[in-house]
VONUVEX-884279 format. One record per atom (N, C-alpha, C): residue in three letters; x, y, z. Coordinates in steps of 0.2 Angstrom, whole numbers, padded with zeros to 4 digits, always signed. Example, Ala and Ser with C-alpha at 12.3 -4.5 7.8 and 13.67 -1.06 7.14 Angstrom:
<sites>
ALA+0066-0028+0039/ALA+0062-0022+0039/ALA+0066-0016+0039/SER+0064-0011+0035/SER+0068-0005+0036/SER+0064+0000+0039/
</sites>
This chain:
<sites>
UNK+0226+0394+0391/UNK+0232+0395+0396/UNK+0235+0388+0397/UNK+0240+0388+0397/UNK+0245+0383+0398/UNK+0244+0381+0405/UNK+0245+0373+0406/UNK+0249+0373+0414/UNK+0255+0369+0416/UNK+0256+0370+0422/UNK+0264+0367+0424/UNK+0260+0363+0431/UNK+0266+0361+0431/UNK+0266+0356+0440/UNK+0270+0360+0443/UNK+0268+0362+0450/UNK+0270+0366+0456/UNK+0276+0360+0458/UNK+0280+0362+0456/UNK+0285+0358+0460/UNK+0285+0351+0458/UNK+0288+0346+0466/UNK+0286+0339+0465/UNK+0277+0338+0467/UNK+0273+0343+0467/UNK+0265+0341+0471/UNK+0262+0340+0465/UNK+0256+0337+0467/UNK+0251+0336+0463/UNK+0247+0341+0459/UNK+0249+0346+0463/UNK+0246+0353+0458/UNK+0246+0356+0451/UNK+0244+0355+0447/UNK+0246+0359+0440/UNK+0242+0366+0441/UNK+0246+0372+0439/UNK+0243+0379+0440/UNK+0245+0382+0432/UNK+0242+0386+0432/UNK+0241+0392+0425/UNK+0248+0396+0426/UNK+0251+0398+0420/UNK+0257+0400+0420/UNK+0257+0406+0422/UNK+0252+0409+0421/UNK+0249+0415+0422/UNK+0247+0414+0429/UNK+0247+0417+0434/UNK+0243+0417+0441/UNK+0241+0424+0444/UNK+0234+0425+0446/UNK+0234+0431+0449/UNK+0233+0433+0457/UNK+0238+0438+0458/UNK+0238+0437+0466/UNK+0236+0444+0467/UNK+0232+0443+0474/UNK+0226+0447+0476/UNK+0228+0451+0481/UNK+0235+0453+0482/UNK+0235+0459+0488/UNK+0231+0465+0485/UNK+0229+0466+0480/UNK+0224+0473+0479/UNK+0217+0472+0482/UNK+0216+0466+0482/UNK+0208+0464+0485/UNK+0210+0470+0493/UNK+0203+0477+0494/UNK+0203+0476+0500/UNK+0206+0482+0501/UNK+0215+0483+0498/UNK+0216+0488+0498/UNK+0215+0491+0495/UNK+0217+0491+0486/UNK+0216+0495+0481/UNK+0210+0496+0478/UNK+0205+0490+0479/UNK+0198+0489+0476/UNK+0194+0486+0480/UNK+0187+0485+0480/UNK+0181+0482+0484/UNK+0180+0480+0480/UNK+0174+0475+0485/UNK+0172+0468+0483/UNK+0168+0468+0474/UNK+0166+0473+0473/UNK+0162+0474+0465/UNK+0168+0473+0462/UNK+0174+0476+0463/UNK+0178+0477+0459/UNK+0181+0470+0459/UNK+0182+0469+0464/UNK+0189+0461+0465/UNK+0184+0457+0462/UNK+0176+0456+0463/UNK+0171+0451+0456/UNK+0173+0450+0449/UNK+0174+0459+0447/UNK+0176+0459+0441/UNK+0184+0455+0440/UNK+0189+0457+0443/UNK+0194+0456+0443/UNK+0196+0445+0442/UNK+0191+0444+0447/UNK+0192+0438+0448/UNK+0187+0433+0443/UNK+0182+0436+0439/UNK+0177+0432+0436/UNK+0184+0434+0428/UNK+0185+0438+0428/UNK+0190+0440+0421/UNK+0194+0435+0421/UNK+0199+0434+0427/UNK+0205+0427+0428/UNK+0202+0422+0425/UNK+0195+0421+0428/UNK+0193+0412+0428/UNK+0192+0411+0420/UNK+0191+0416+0419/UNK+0186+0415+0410/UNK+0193+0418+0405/UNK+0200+0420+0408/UNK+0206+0419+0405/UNK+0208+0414+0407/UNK+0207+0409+0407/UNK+0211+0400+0409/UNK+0215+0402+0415/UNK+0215+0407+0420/UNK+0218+0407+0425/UNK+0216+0404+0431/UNK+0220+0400+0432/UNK+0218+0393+0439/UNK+0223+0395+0444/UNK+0226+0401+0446/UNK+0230+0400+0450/UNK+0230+0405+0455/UNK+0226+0407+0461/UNK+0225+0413+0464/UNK+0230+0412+0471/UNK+0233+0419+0471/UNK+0238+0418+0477/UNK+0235+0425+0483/UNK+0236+0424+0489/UNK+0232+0429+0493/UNK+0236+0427+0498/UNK+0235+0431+0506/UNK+0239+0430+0509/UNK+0234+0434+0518/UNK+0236+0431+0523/UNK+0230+0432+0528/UNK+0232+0441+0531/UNK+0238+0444+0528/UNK+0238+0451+0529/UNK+0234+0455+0523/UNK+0234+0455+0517/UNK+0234+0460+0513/UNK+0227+0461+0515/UNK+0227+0469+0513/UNK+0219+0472+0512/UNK+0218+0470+0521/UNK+0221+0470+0524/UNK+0221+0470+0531/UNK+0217+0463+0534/UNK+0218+0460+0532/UNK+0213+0453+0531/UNK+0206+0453+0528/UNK+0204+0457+0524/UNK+0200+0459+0518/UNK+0203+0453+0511/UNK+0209+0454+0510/UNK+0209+0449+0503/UNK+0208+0444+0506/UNK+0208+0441+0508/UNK+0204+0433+0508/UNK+0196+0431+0509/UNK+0193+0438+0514/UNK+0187+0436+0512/UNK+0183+0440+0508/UNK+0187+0442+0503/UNK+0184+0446+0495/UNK+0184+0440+0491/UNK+0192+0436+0490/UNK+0192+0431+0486/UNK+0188+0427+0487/UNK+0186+0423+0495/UNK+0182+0418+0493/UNK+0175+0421+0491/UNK+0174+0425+0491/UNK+0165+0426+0492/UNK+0167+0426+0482/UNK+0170+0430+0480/UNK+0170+0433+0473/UNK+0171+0424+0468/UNK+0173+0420+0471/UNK+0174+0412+0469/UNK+0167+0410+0470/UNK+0165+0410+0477/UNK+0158+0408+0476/UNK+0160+0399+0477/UNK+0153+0396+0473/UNK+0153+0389+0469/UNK+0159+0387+0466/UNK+0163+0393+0464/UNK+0168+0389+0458/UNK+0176+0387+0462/UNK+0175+0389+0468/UNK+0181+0387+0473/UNK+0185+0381+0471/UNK+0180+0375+0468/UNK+0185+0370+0468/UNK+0189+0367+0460/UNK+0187+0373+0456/UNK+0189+0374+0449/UNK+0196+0379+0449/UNK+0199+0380+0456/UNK+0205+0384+0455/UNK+0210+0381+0460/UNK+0215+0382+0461/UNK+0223+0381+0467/UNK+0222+0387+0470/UNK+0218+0388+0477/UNK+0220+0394+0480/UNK+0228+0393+0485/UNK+0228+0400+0484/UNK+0236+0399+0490/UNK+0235+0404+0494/UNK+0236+0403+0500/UNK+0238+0410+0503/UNK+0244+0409+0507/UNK+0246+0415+0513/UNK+0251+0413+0518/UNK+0249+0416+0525/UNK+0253+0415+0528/UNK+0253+0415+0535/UNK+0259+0418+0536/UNK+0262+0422+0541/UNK+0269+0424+0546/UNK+0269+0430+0546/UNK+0269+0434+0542/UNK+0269+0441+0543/UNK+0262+0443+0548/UNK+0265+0449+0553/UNK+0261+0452+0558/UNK+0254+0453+0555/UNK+0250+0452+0558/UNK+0245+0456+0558/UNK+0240+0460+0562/UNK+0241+0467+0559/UNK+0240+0473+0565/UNK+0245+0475+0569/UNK+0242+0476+0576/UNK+0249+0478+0577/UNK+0251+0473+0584/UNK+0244+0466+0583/UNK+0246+0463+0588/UNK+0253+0456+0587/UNK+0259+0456+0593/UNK+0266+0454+0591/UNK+0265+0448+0591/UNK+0258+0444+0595/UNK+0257+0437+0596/UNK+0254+0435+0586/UNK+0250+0438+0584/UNK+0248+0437+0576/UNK+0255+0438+0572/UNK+0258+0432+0572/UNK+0263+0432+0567/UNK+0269+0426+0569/UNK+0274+0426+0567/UNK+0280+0421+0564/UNK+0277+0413+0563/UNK+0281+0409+0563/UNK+0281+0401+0561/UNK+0278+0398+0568/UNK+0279+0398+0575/UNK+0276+0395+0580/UNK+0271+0393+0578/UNK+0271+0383+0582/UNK+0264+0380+0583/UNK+0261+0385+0584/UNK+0259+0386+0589/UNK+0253+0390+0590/UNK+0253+0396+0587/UNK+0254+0398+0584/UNK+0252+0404+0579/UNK+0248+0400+0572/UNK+0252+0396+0569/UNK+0250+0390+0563/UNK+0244+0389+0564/UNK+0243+0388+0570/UNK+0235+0381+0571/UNK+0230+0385+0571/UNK+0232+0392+0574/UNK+0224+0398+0573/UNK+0225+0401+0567/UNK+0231+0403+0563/UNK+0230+0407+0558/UNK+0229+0403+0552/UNK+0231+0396+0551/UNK+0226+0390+0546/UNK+0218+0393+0547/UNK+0215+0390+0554/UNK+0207+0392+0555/UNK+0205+0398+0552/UNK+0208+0404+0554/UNK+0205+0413+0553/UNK+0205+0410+0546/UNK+0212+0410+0542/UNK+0211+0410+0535/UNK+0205+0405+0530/UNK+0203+0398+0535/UNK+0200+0394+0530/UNK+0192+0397+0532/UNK+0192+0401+0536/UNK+0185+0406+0537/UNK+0184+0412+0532/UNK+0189+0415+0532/UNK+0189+0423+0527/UNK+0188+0417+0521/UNK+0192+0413+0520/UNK+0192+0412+0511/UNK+0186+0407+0512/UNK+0182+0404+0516/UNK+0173+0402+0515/UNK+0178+0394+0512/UNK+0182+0392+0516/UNK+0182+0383+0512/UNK+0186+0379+0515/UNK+0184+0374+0515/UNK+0188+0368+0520/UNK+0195+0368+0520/UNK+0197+0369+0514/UNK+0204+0366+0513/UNK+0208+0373+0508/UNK+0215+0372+0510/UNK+0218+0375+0505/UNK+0224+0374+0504/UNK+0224+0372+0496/UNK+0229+0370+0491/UNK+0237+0372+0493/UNK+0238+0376+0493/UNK+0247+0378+0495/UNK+0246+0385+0502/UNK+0246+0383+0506/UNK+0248+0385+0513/UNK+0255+0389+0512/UNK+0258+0395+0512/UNK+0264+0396+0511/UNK+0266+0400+0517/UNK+0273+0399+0520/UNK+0275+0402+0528/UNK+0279+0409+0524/UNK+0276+0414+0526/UNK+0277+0422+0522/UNK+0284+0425+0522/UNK+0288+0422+0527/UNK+0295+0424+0529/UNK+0299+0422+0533/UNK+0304+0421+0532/UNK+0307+0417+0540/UNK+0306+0418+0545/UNK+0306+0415+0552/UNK+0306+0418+0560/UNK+0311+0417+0560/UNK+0317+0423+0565/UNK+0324+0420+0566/UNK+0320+0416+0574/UNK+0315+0417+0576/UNK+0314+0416+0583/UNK+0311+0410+0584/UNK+0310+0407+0580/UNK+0306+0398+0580/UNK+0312+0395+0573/UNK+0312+0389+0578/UNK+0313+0382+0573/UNK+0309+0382+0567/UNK+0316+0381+0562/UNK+0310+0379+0557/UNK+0307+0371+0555/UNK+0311+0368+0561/UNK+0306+0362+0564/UNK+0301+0362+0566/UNK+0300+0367+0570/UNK+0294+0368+0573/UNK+0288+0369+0567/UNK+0292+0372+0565/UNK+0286+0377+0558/UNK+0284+0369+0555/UNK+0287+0366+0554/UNK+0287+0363+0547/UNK+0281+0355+0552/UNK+0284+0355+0556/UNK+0277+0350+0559/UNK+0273+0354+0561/UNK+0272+0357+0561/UNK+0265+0361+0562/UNK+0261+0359+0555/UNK+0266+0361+0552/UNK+0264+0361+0545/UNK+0261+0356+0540/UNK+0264+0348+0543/UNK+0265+0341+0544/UNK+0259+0341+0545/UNK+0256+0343+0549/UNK+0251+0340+0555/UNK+0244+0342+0552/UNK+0245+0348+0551/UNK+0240+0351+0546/UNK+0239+0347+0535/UNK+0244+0345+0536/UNK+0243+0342+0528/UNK+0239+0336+0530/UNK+0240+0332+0536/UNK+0238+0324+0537/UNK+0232+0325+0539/UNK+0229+0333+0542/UNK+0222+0335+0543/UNK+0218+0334+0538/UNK+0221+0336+0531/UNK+0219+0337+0525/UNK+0216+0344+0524/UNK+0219+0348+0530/UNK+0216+0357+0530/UNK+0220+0360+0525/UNK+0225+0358+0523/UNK+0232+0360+0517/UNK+0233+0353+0514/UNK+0234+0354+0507/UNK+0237+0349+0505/UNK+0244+0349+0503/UNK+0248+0356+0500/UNK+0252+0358+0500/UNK+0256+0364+0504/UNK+0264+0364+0505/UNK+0266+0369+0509/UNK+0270+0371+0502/UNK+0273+0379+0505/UNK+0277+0384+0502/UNK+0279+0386+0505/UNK+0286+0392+0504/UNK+0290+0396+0509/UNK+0290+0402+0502/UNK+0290+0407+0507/UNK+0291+0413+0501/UNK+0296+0420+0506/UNK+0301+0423+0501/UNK+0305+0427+0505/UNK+0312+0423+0508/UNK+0312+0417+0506/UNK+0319+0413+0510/UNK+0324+0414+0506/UNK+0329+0414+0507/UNK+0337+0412+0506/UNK+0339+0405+0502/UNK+0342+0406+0498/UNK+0347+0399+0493/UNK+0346+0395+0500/UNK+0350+0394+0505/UNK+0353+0392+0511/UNK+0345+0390+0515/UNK+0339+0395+0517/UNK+0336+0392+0520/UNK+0331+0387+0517/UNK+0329+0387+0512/UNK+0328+0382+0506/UNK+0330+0376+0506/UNK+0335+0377+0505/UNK+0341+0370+0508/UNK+0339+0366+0515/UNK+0339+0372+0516/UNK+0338+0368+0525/UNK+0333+0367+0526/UNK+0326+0370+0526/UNK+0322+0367+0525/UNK+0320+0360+0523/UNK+0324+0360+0516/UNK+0319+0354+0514/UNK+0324+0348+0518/UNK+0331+0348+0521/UNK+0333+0345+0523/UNK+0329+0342+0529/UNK+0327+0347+0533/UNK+0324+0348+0541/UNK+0320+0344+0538/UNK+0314+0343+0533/UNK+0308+0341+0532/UNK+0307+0333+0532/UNK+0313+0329+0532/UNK+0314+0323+0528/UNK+0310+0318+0532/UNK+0305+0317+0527/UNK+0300+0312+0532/UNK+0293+0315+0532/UNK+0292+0319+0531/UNK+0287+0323+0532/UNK+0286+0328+0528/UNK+0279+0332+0527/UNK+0280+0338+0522/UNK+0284+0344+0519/UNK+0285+0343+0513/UNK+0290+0347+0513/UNK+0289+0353+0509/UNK+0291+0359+0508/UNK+0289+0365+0503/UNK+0290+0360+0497/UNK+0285+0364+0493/UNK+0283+0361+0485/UNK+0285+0370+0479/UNK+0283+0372+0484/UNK+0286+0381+0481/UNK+0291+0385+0486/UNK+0293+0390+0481/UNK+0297+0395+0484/UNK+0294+0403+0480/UNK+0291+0407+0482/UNK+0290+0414+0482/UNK+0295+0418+0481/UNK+0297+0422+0478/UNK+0301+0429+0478/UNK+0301+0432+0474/UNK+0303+0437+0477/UNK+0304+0445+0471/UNK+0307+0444+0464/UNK+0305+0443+0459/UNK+0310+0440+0454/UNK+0307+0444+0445/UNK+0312+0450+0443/UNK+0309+0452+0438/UNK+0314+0456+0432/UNK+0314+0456+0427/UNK+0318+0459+0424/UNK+0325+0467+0427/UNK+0321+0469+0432/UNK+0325+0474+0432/UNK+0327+0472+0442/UNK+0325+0466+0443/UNK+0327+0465+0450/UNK+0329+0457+0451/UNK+0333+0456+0447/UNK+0334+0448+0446/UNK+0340+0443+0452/UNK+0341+0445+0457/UNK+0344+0442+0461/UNK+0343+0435+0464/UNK+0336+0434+0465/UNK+0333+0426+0466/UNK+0335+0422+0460/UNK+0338+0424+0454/UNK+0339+0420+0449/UNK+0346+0417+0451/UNK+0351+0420+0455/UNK+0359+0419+0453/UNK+0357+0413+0462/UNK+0353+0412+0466/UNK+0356+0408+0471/UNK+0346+0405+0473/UNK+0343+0407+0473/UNK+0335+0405+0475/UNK+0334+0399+0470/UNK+0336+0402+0461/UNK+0333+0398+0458/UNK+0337+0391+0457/UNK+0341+0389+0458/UNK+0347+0385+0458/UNK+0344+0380+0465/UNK+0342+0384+0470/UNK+0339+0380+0476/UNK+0334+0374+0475/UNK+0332+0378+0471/UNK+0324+0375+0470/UNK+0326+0371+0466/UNK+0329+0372+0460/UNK+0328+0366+0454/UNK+0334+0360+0458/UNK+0337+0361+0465/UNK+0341+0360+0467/UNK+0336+0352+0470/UNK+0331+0355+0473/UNK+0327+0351+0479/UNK+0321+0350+0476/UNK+0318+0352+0468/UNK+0314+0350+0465/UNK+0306+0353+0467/UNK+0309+0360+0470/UNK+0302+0366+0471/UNK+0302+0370+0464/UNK+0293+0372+0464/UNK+0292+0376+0460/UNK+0293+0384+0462/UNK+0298+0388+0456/UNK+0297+0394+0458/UNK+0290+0400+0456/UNK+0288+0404+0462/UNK+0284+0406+0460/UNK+0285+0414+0461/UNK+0286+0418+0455/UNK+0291+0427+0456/UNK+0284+0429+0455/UNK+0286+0436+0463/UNK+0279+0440+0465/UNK+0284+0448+0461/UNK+0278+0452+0460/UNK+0281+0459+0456/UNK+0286+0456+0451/UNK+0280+0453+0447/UNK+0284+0452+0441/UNK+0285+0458+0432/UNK+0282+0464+0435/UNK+0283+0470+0431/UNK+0284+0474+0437/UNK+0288+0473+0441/UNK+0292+0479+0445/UNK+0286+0486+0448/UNK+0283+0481+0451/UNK+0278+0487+0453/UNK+0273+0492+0447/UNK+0275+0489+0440/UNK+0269+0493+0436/UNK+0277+0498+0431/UNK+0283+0495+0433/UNK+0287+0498+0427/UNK+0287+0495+0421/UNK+0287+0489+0421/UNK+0287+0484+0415/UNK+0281+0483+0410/UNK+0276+0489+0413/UNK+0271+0487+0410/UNK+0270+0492+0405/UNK+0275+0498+0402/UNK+0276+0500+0397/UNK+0272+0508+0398/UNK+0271+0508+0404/UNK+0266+0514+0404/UNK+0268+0519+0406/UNK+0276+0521+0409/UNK+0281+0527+0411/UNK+0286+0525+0404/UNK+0287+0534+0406/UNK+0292+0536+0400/UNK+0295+0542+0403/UNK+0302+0541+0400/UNK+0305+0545+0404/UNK+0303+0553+0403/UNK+0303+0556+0409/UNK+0302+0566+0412/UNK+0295+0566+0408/UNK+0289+0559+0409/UNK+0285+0561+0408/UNK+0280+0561+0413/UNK+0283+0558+0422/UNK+0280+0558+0427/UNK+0277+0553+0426/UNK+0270+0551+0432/UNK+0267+0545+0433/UNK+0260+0545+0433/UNK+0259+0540+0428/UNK+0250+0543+0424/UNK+0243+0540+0431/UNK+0240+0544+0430/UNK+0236+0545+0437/UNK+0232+0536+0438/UNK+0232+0534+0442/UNK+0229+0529+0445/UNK+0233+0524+0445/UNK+0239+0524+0445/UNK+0247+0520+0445/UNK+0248+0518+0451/UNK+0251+0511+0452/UNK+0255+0511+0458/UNK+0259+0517+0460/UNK+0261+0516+0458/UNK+0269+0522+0457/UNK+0267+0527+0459/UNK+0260+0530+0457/UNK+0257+0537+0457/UNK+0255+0540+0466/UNK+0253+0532+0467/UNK+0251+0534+0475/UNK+0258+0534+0480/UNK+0262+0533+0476/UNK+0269+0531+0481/UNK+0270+0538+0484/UNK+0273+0538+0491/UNK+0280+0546+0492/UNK+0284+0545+0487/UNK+0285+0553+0486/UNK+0289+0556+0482/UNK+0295+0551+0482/UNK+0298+0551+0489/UNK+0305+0548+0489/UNK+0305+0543+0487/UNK+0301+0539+0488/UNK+0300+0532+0484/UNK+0301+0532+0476/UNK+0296+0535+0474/UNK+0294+0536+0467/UNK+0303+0538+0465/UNK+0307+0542+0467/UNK+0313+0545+0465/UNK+0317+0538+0467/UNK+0318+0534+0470/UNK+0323+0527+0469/UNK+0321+0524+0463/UNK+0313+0525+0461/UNK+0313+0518+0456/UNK+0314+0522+0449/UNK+0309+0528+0449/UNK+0310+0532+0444/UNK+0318+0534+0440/UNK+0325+0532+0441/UNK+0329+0534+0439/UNK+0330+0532+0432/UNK+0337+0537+0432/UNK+0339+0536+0424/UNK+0342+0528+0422/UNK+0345+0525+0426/UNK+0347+0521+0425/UNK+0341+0516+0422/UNK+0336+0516+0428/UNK+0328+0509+0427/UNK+0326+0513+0416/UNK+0325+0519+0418/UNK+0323+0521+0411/UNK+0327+0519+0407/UNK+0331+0520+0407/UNK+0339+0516+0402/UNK+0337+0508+0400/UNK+0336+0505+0404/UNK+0334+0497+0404/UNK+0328+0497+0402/UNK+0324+0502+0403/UNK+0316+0500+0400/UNK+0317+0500+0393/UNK+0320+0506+0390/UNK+0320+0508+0383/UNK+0322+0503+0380/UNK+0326+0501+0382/UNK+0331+0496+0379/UNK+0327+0488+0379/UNK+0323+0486+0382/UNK+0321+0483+0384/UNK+0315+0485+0378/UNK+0312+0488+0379/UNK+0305+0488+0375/UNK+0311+0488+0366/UNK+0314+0492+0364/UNK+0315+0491+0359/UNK+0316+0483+0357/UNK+0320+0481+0361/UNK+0322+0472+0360/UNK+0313+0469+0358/UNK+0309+0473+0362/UNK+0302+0469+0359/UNK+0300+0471+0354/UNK+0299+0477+0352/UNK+0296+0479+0348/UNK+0298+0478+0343/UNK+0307+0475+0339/UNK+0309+0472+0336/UNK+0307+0466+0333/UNK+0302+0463+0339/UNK+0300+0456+0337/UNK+0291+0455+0338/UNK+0287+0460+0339/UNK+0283+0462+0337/UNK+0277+0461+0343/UNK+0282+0462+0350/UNK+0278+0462+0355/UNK+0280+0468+0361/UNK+0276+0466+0365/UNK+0277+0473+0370/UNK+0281+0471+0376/UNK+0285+0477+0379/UNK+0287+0476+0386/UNK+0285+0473+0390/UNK+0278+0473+0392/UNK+0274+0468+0396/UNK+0274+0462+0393/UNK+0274+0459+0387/UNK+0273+0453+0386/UNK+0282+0449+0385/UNK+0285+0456+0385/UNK+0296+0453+0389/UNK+0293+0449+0396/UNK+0291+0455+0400/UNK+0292+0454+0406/UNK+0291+0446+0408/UNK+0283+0444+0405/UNK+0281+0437+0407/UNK+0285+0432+0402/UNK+0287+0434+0396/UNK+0291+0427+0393/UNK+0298+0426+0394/UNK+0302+0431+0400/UNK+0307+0430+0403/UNK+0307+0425+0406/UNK+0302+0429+0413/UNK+0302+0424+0419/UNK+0301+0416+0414/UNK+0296+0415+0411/UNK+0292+0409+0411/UNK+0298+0405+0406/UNK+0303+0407+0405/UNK+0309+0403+0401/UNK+0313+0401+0408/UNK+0314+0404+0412/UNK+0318+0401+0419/UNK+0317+0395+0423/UNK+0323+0392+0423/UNK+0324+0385+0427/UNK+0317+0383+0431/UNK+0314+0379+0433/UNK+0309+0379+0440/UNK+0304+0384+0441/UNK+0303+0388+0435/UNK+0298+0392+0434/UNK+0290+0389+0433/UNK+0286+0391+0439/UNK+0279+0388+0437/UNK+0274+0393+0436/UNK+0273+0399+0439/UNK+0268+0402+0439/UNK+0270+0408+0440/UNK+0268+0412+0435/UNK+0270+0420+0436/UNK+0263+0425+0438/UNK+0265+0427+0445/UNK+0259+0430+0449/UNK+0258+0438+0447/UNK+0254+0440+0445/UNK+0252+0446+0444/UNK+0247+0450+0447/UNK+0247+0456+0451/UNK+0240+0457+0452/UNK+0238+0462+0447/UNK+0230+0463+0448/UNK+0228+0467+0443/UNK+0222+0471+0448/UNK+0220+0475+0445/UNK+0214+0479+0449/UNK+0208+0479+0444/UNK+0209+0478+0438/UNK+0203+0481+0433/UNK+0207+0473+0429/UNK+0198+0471+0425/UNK+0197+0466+0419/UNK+0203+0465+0414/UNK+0205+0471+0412/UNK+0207+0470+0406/UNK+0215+0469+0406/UNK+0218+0473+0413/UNK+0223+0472+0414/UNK+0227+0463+0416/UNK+0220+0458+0420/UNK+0221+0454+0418/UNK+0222+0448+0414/UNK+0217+0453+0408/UNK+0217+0449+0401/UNK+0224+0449+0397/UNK+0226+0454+0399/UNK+0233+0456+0396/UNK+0239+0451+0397/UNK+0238+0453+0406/UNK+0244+0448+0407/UNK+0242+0440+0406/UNK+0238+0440+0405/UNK+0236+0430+0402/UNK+0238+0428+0395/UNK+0237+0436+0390/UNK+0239+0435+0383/UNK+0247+0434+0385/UNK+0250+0439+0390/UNK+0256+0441+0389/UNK+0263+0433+0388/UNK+0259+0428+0391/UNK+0263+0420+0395/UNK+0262+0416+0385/UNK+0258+0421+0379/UNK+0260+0415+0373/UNK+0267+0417+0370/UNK+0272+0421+0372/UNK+0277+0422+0372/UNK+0283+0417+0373/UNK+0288+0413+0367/UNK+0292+0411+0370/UNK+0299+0410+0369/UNK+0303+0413+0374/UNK+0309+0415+0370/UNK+0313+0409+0371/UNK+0319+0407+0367/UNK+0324+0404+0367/UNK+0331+0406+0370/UNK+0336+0401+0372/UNK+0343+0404+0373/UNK+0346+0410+0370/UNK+0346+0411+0365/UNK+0348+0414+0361/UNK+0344+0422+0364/UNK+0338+0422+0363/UNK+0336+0425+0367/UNK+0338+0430+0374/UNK+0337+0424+0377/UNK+0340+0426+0384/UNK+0345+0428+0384/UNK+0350+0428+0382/UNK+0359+0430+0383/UNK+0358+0436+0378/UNK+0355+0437+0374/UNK+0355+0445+0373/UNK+0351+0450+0378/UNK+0345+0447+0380/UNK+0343+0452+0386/UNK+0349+0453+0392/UNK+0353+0446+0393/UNK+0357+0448+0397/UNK+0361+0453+0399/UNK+0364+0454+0388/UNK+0368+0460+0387/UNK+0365+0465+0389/UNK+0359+0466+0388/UNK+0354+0471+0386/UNK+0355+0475+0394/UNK+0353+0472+0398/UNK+0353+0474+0404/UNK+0359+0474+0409/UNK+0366+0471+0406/UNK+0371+0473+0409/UNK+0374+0478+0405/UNK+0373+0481+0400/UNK+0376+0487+0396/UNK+0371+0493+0401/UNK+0366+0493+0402/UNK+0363+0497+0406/UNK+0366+0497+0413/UNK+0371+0495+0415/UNK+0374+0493+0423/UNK+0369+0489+0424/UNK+0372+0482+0428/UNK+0370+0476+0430/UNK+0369+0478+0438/UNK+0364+0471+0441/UNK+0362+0474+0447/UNK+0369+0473+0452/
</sites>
């Protein structure tokens, strides 16, 4: 497994990264063992986790599932998003920062953590505020690195301006995927802008890109997709996504690879691209997506998917 440098930080992570919102919800601790023992032994070095998922369950599956080898990985997690339903556990505020750092460095069982990421904006706190807090926590040595995940071309911008002097995001987090490509046309421009590493979460769209729907064949049992409402399932499932899929697999299969192994050598061709996060629930799936990053396409490449996907209606 290849690596890259997060940004301007000290960090190099696996191109490949596997992100843990299934710890907790989707699977228990036997299973996230497996899941997590399979990453390390694919050269994956890049686990991303976060103090809500799995209801604050993924971070302490991850640490215990790491054990000893905790200091053989970049863990990340995040912070801001509510937790439960109390209104005080959550946004960017000093004081939210300084106890939800603690809870987190207890669930994941370890002194320090590698990339700290603030979950979302607050429109209700400075993101002065946020970012000293933040500051303060990196000179503790309780975080070495920050991230923001969810933000704007614009508040990327502003951030790292606010930051000047003190710590600054080294990454940025977003939705960023073959059939949902928006973070490319103003996110990713920010970042190579200010010299952050991009880091695209759902990068098989929920389990579309992963070759295993087909159109009026419905949704094979133990699929994301599978456990959705119906209504849900009727937004993603249309003719048009299927339109793009097909098309999309044919361009691979032309070249003697699979859907899934498009979806990772897209992303990992784009500007300020470091780590493509994947979650997986079972071993093999993550075996997959680690083979999926020896894929490399060229320009020439890329401008034909572009057609490919604007002859399908563009987003």
């Amino acid at each position: 497994m290849k690596l890259r440098r997060l940004g301007t930080s000290g960090l190099k992570v696996s191109e490949v990264g596997l992100g843990c919102n299934n710890f907790g919800m989707r699977i228990d601790q036997a299973a996230t063992q497996g899941v997590v023992d399979a990453a390390l032994d694919a050269g994956i070095t890049f686990f991303d986790t976060a103090d809500i998922y799995g209801g604050t369950k993924s971070e302490e599956f991850l640490g215990k599932a790491l054990g000893k080898r905790r200091g053989d990985i970049v863990l990340a997690t995040k912070f801001g998003m509510r937790i439960g339903d109390d209104a005080r556990k959550t946004g960017g505020s000093r004081r939210w920062i300084l106890r939800a750092v603690e809870d987190s460095l207890k669930r994941l069982g370890t002194d320090w953590i590698d990339l700290y990421q603030f979950h979302q904006p607050d429109r209700d706190t400075p993101i002065d505020e946020t970012l000293r807090a933040l500051d303060d926590l990196v000179t503790q040595g309780k975080v070495r690195y920050i991230g923001n995940s969810n933000f704007t071309g614009w508040q990327i911008a502003d951030a790292d301006w606010t930051a000047a002097g003190g710590a600054r995001f080294v990454s940025a987090q977003n939705e960023l995927n073959l059939l949902r490509r928006r973070a490319r046309d103003e996110v990713l421009p920010a970042c190579t802008e200010a010299g952050i590493g991009f880091l695209p979460f759902f990068p098989l769209a929920s389990g579309l890109l992963t070759g295993k729907y087909r159109r009026g064949e419905g949704t094979p049992e133990g699929t994301r997709l599978a456990g959705m409402p119906e209504e849900r399932k009727s937004q993603v499932l249309t003719d048009r996504n299927f339109s793009r899929l097909e098309a999309l697999s044919a361009f691979a299969e032309e070249r003697d690879h699979s859907l899934l192994d498009l979806a990772f050598a897209w992303l990992l061709a784009l500007p300020s691209m470091t780590s493509v996060i994947a979650g997986a629930t079972k071993p093999e799936q993550v075996r997959a997506n680690a083979e999926a990053a020896d894929w490399t396409l060229d320009q020439s490449d890329l401008d034909q998917i572009d057609k490919i996907l604007e002859a399908a209606v563009a987003d």
